[in-house]
C-alpha atoms as an extended CHARMM CRD file, in Angstrom:
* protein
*
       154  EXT
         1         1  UNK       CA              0.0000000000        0.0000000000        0.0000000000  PROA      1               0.0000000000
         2         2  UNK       CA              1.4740000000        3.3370000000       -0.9860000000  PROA      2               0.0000000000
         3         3  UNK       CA              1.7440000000        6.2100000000        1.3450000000  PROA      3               0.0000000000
         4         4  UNK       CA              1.0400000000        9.4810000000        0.0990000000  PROA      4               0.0000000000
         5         5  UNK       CA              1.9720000000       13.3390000000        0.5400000000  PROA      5               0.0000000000
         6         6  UNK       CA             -0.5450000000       16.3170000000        0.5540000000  PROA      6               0.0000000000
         7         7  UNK       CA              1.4080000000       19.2980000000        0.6820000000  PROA      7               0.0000000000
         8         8  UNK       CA              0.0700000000       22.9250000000        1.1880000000  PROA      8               0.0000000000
         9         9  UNK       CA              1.4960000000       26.3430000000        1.5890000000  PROA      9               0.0000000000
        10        10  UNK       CA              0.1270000000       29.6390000000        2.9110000000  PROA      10              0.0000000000
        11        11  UNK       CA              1.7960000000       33.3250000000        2.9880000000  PROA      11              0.0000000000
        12        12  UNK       CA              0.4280000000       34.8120000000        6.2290000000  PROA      12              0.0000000000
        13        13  UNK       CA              0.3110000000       38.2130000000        6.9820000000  PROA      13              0.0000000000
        14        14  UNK       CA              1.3730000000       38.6590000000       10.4430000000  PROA      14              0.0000000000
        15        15  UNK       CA              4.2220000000       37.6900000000       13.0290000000  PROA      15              0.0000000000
        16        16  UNK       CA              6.1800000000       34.5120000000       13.8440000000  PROA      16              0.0000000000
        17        17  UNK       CA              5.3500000000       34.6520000000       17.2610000000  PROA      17              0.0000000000
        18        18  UNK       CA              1.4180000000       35.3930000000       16.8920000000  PROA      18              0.0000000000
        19        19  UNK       CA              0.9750000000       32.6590000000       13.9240000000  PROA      19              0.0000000000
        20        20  UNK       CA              3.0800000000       29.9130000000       16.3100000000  PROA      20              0.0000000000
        21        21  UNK       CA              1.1310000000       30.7420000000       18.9810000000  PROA      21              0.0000000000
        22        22  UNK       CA             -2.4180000000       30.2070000000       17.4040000000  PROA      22              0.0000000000
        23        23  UNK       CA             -1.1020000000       26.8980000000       15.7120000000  PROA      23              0.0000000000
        24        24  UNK       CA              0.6830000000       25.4850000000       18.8550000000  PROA      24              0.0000000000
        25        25  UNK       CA             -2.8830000000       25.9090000000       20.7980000000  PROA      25              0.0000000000
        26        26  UNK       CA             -4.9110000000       22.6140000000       20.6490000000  PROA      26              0.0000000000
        27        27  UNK       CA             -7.9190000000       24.5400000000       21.3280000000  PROA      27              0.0000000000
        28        28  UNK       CA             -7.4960000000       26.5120000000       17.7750000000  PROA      28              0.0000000000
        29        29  UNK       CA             -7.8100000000       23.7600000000       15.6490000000  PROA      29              0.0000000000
        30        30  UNK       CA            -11.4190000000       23.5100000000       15.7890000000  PROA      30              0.0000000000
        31        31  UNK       CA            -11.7460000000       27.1130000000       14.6590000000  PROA      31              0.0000000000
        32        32  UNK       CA             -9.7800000000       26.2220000000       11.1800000000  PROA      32              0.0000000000
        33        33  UNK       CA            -11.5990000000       22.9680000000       10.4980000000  PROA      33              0.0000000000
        34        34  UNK       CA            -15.0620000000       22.4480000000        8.7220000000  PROA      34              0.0000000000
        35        35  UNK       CA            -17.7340000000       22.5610000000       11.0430000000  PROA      35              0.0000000000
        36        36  UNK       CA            -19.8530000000       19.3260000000        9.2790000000  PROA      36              0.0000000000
        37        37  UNK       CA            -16.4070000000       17.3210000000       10.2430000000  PROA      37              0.0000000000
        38        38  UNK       CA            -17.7620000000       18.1300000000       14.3080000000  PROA      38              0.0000000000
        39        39  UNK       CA            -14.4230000000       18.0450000000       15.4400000000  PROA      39              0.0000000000
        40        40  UNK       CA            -14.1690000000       18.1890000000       19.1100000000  PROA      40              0.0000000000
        41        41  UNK       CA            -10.6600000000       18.0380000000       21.4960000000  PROA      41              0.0000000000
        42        42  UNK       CA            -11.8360000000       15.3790000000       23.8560000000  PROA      42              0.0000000000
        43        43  UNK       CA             -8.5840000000       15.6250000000       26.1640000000  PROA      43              0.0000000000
        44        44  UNK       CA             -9.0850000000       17.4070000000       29.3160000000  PROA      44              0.0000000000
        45        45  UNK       CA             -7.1100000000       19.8820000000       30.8260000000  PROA      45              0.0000000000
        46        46  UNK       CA             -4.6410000000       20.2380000000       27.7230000000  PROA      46              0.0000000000
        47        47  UNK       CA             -2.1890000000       23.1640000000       28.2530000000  PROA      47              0.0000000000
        48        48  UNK       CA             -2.3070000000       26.3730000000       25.9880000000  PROA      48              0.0000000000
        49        49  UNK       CA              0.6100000000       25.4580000000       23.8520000000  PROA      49              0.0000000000
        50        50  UNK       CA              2.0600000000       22.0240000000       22.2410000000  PROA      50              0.0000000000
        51        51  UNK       CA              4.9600000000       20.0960000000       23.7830000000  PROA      51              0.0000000000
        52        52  UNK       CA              6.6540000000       17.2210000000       22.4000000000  PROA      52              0.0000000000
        53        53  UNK       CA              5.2170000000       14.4120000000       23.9920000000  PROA      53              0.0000000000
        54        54  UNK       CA              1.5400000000       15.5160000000       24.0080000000  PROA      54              0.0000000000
        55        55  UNK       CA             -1.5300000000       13.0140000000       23.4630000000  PROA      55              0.0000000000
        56        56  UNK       CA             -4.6010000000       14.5270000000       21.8890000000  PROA      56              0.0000000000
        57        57  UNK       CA             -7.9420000000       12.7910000000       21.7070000000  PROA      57              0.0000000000
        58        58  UNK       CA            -10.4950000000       14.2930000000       19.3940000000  PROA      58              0.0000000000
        59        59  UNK       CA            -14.2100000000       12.9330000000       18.0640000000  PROA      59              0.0000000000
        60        60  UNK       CA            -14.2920000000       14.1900000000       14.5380000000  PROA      60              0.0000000000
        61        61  UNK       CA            -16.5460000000       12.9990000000       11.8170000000  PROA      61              0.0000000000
        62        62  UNK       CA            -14.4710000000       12.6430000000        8.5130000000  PROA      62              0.0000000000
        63        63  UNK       CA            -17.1030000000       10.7030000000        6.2080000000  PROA      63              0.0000000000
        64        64  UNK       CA            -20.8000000000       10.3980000000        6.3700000000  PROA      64              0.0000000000
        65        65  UNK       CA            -20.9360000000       11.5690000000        9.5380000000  PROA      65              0.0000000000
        66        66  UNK       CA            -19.8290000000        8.8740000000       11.2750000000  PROA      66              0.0000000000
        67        67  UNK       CA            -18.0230000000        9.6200000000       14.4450000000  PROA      67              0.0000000000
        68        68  UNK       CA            -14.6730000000        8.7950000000       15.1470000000  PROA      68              0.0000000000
        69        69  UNK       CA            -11.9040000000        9.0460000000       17.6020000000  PROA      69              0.0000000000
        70        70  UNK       CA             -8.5960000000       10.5870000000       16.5520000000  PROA      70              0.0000000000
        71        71  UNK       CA             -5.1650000000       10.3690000000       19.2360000000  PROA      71              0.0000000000
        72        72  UNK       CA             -2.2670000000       12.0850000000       18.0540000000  PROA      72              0.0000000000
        73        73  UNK       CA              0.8990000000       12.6860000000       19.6630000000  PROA      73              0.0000000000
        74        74  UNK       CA              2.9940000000       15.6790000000       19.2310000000  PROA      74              0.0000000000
        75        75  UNK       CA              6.5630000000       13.7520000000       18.2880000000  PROA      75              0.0000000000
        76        76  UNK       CA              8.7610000000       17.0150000000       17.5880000000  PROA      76              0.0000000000
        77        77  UNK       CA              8.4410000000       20.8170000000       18.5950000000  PROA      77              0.0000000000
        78        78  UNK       CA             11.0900000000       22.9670000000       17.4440000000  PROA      78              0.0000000000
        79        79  UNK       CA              9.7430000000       26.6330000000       18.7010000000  PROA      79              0.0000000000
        80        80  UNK       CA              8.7700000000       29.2210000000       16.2220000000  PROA      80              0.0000000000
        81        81  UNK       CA              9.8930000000       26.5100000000       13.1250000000  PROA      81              0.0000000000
        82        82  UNK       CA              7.4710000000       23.3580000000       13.2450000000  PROA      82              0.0000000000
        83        83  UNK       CA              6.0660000000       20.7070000000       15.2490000000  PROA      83              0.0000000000
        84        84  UNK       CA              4.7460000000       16.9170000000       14.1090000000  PROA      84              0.0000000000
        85        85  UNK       CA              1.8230000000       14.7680000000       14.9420000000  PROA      85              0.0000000000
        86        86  UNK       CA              1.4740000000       11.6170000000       14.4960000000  PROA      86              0.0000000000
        87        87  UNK       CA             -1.8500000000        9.4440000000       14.5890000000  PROA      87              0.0000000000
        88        88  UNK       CA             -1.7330000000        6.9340000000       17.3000000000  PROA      88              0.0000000000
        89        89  UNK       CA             -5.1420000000        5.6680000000       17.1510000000  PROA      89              0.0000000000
        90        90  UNK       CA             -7.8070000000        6.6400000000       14.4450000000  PROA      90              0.0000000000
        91        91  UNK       CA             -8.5390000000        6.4650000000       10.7270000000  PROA      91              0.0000000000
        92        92  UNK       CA             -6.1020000000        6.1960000000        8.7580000000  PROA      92              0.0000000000
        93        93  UNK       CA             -3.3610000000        3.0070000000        9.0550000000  PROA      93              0.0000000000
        94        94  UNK       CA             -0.3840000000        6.0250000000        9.2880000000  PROA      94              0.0000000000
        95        95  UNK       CA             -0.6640000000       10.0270000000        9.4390000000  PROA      95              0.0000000000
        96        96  UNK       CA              2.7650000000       12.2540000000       10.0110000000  PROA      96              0.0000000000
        97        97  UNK       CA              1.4170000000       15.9120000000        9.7500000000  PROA      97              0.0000000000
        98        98  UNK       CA              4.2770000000       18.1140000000        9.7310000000  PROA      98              0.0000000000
        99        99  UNK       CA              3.9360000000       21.8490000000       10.3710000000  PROA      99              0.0000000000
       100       100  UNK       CA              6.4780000000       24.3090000000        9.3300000000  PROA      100             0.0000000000
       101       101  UNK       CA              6.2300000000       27.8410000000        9.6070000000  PROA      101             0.0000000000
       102       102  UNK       CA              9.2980000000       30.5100000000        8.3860000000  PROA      102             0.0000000000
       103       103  UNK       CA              9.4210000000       33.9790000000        8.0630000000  PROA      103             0.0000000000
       104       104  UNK       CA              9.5000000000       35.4350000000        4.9000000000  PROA      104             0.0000000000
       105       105  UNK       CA              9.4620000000       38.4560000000        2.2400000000  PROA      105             0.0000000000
       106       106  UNK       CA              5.6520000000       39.6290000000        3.4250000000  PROA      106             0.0000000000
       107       107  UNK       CA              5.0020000000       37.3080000000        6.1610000000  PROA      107             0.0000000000
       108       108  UNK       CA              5.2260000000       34.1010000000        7.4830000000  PROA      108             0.0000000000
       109       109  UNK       CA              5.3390000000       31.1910000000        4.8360000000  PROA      109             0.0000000000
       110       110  UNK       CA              3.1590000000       28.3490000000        6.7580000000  PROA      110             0.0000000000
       111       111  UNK       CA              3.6240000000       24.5260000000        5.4090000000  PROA      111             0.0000000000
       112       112  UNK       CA              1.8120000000       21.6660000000        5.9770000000  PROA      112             0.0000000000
       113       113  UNK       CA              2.8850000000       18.6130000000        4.6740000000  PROA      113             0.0000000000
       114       114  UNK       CA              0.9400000000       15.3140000000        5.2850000000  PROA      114             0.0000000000
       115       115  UNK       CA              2.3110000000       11.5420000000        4.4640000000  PROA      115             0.0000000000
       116       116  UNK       CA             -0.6640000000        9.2280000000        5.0820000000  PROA      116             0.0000000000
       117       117  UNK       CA             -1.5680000000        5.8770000000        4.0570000000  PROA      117             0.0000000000
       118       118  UNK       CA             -5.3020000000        5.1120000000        4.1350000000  PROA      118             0.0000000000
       119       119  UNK       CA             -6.3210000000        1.4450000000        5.3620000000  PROA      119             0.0000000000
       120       120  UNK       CA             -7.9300000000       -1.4130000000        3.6350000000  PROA      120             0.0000000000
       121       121  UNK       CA             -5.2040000000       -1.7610000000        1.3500000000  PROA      121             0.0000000000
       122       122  UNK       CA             -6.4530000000       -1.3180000000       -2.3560000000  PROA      122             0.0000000000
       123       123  UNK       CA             -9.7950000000       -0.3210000000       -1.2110000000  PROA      123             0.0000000000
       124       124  UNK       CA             -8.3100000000        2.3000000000        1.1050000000  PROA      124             0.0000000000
       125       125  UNK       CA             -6.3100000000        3.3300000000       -2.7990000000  PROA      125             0.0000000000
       126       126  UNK       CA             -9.1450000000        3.3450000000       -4.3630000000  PROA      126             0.0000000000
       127       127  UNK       CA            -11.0930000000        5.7990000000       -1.8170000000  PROA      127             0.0000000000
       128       128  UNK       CA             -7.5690000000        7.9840000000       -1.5530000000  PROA      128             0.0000000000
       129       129  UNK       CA             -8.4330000000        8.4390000000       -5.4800000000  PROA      129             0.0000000000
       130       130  UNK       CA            -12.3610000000        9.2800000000       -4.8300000000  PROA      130             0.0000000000
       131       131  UNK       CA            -12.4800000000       10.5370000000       -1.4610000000  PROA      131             0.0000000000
       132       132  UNK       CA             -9.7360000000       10.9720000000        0.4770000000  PROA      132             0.0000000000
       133       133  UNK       CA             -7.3920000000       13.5570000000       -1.1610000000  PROA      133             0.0000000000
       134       134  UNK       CA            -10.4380000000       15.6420000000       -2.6460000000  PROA      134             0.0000000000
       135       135  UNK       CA            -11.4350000000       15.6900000000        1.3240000000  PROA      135             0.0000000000
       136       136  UNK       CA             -8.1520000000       16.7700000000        2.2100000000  PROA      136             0.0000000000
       137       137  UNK       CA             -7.9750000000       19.2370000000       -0.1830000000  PROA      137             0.0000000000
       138       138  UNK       CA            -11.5940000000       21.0650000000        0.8730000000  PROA      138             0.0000000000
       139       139  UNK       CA            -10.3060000000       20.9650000000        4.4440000000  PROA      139             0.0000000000
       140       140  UNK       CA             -6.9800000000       22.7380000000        3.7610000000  PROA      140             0.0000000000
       141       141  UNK       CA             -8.8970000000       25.5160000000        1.1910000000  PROA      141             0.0000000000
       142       142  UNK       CA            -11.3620000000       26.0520000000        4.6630000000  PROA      142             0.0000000000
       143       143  UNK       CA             -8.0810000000       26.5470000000        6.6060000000  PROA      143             0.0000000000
       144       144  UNK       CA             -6.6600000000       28.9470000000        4.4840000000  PROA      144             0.0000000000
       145       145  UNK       CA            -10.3770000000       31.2270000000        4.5080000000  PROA      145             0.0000000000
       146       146  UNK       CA            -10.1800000000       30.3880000000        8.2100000000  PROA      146             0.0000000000
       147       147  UNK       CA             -6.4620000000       31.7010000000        8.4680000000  PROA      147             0.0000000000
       148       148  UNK       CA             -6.8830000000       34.8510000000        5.7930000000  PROA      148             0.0000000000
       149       149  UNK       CA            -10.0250000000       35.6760000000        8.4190000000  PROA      149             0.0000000000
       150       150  UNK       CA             -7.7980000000       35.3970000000       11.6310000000  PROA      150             0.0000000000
       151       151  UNK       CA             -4.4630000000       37.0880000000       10.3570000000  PROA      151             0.0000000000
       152       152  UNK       CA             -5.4770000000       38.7250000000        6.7950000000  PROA      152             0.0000000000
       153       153  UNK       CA             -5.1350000000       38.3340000000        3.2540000000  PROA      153             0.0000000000
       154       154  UNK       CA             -2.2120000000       39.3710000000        1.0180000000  PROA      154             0.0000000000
């Protein structure tokens, strides 16, 4: 089964330390995702920023509504550069979410990149073709709205 990459950039209109602050909350990432996914942090009593180390439970719906739980565990924090996740439990068979954020000529250059590999072997291909990367790609053209409203547009 092949593992894929989904790979997205943003230029963001404000400061290093105001954009790694809103990323490295947990509590921000339901603002930037789709509200028909009804993704909700689960994990009590998270702190305001990301540490290497972290476990995060969510209930998020990613098809059909069906609920699901989704544990990831922040694996790397460099501050003001990036930080990882990692799926531990949930959806897909593996998810490595990298995000990368560097100042730049206007702004602050925000990266994701995502390597993923969908289970049910060729069935879980097959849906990566119909389903999965189209989904993907509506949830990261919501971010960016959801970022341009937060920090502004260029």
């Amino acid at each position: 089964m092949p593992v894929y990459t989904f790979r997205r950039t943003q230029l963001i209109p404000t400061s290093l330390d105001l954009l790694w602050d809103f990323i490295c909350s947990p509590s921000n990432l339901k603002l930037i995702t789709p509200g028909y996914m009804g993704f909700d942090v689960i994990s009590k009593d998270l702190p305001g920023k990301m540490y290497a180390g972290m476990i995060i439970a969510y209930r998020v719906s990613p098809l059909m509504g069906i609920k699901t739980t989704w544990v990831t565990e922040i694996t790397h924090v460099q501050d003001l550069k990036y930080f990882v996740d990692e799926q531990r439990v949930g959806p897909y068979k593996m998810w490595h979410h990298q995000h990368h954020i560097e100042k730049v000529q206007g702004g602050i250059l925000m990266t994701d990149i995502i390597d993923y590999q969908p289970p049910m072997g060729f069935l879980g291909a097959i849906a990566n073709k119909l389903v999965i990367g189209k989904k993907l790609e509506e949830i990261f053209a919501y971010r960016m709205i959801k970022m341009e409203e937060f920090f502004g547009k260029l």
